[in-house]
C-alpha positions, -999 to +999 in steps of 0.1 A: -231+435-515-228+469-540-192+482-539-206+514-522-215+497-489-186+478-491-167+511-494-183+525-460-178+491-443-139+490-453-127+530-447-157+544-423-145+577-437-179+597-451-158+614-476-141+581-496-176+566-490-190+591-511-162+588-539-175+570-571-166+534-568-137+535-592-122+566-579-124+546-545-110+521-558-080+534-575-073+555-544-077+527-522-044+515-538-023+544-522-045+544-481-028+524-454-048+510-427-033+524-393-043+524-355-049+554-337-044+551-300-058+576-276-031+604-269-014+599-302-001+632-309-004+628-351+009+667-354+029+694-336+025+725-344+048+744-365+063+709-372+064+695-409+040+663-411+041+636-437+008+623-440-027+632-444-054+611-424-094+598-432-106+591-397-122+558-396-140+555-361-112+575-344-118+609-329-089+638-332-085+671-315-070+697-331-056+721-302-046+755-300-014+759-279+001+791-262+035+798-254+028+791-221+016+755-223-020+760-224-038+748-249-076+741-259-095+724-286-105+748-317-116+717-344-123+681-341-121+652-371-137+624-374-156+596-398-167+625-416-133+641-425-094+647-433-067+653-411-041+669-431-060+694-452-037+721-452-011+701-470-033+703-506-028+742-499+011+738-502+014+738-466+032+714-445+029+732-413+000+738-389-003+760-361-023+734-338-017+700-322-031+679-336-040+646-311-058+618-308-089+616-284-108+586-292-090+554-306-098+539-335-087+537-370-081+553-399-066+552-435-030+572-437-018+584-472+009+612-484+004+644-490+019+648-528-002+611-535-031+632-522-026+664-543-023+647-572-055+627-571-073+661-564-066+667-603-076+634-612-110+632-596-130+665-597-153+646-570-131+643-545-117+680-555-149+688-550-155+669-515-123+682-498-126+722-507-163+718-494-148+699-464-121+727-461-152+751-458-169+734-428-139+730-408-134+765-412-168+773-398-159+748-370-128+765-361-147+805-366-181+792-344-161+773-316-141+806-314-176+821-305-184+798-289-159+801-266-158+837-263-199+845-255-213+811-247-214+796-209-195+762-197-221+739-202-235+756-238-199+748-250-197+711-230-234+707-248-215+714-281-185+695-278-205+663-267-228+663-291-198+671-320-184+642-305-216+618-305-218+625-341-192+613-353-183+589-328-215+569-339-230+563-300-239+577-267-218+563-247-191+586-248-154+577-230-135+610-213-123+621-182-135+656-165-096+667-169-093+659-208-133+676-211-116+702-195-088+710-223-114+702-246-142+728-235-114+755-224-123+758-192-109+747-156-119+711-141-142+731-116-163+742-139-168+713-162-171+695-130-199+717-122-216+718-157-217+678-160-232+675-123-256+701-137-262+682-166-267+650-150-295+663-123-316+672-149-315+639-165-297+645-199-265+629-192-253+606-173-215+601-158-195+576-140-162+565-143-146+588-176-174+580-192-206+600-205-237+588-217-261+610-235-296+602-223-317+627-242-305+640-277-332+658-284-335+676-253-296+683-250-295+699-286-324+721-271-304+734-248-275+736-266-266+777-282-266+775-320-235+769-327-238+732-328-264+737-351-242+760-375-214+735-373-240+707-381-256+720-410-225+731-429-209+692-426-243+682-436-242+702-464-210+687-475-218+653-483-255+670-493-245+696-518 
């Protein structure tokens, strides 16, 4: 087996995968395996943090959080990126939650390791600002998205964000945690999935959704999936 597939089969993590194979390796060196169980809060905001994460097969939510209490997603990380960005900006505070969604696993390191190496390898320099660019485009389009876009445009979105990088359509949340997730009330997400499900395109029982129909849901989804998409395509696919 080349050192390449052994690379995707041991992080998961798009971006050390596409790391030359002694950069990987050499990295490797400073990564720590960890466990991310669902409602891990990895972040507060506002609140120093000491490590940076690759997500694995985990899925995180990064959630904006009013004074109030009220909170709903603005970014979400998985196989194909870094939680922790910020820090190689010199900053150690971030003004989101950042929790975990989906359980799974991912590789933990600290955030002056991680600076360094970004003058050591000019790929993986070169990986994370491209990387800092999408997630930036995630954050502006959801905003959008939000704003002009109906319920089920945005639940559309946020399931097929999901199915990416989650890796299958079987897809494990409640209504109530869709409903933090999509910024809406449990009403209408209740209402958009019942919607959703009598055409055929998902189906739901039990917390957990299963996309039926790619194809046909990205159809119906508003661009901004696609505008999210093609900018983390692009990453890996300069």
């Amino acid at each position: 087996m080349s050192k390449p597939e052994r690379k995707l089969i041991l992080t998961g993590n798009r971006l050390l995968a596409a790391l030359p194979s002694e950069d990987y390796e050499s990295l490797s060196a400073h990564l720590r395996p960890v466990h991310l169980k669902s409602g891990d809060v990895l972040y507060e905001p506002f609140l120093p943090f000491s490590h940076c994460y690759f997500i694995n097969d985990s899925l995180v939510s990064g959630m904006s959080v009013t004074e109030e209490g009220s909170s709903v997603a603005v970014a979400m990380v998985g196989c194909e990126g870094l939680l922790g960005a910020a820090a190689l900006l010199e900053k150690d505070l971030l003004p989101y939650r950042a929790i975990t969604i989906c359980s799974g696993s991912a590789m933990r390191i600290h955030p002056e390791t991680l600076k360094a190496w970004l003058h050591r390898s000019t790929k993986l320099r070169g990986l994370i600002l491209r990387y800092a660019h999408a997630m930036f485009t995630q954050v502006v389009q959801t905003a959008a998205c939000n704003r002009f876009h109906t319920t089920e445009q945005r639940l559309i979105r946020w399931l097929l964000l999901a199915r990416d990088r989650l890796g299958t359509d079987t897809l494990a949340f409640t209504q109530e945690s869709l409903s933090h997730m999509v910024g809406t009330d449990r009403v209408s997400i209740t209402r958009a999935v019942q919607r959703l499900k009598r055409t055929g395109l998902i189906d739901y029982s039990r917390g957990k959704i299963a996309v039926l129909y790619r194809t046909r849901l990205e159809s119906t989804c508003c661009e901004c999936y696609r505008i999210i998409k093609s900018d983390y395509e692009d990453l890996l696919n300069p």
